[in-house]
C-alpha positions in Angstrom: 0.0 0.0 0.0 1.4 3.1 -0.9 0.7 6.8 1.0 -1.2 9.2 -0.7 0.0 11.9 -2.8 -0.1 15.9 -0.9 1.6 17.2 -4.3 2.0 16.8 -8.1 5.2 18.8 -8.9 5.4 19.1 -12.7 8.6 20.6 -14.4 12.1 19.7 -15.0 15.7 20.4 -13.7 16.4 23.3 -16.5 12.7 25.0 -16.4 11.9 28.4 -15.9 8.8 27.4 -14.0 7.1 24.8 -12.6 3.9 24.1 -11.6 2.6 22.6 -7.8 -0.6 21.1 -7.4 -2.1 20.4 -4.4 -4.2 17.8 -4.2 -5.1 17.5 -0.9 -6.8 19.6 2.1 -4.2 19.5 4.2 -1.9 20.7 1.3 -4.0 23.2 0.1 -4.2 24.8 3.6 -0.5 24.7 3.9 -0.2 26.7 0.6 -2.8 29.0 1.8 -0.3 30.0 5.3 3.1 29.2 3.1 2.8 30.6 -0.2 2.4 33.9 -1.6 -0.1 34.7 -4.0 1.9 37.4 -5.3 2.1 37.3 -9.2 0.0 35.5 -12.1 -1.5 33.1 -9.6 -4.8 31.9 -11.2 -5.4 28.5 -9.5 -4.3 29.5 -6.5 -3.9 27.6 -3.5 -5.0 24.3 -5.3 -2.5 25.3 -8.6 1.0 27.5 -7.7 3.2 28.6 -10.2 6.9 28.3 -8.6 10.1 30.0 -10.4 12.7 27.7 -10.7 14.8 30.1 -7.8 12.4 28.9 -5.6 11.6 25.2 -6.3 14.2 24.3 -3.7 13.5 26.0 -1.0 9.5 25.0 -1.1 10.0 21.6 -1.6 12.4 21.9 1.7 9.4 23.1 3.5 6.7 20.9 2.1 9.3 17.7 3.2 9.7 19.5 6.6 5.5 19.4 7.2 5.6 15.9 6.2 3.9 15.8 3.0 4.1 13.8 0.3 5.1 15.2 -3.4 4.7 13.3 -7.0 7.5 14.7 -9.1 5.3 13.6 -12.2 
């Protein structure tokens, strides 16, 4: 049995942008008190749009909290 997935992470080492999906309560709420919603920010909290300067860093804090991503 295999956990269930808090994020969907789609974009590659190189990319400009990626995009974060939250797929879950929990992991929408912690986008909600985590991430700004500065910027073009459409989808917001359920889609994020991350530049790649960033990537790191958020995906330190979502690993911190526990949650689990999908690097699709």
């Amino acid at each position: 049995m295999t956990a269930e997935r808090d994020f969907e992470l789609l974009g590659q080492p190189g990319d400009t942008l990626f995009i974060l999906r939250a797929l879950t309560e929990p992991a929408r709420d912690w986008v909600e008190d985590n991430v700004s919603k500065e910027g073009y920010q459409p989808g917001w909290p359920t889609v994020v749009y991350i530049e790649h300067r960033y990537i790191t860093e958020l995906l330190d804090g979502i690993a911190t909290c526990g949650f689990i991503v999908d690097r699709g």
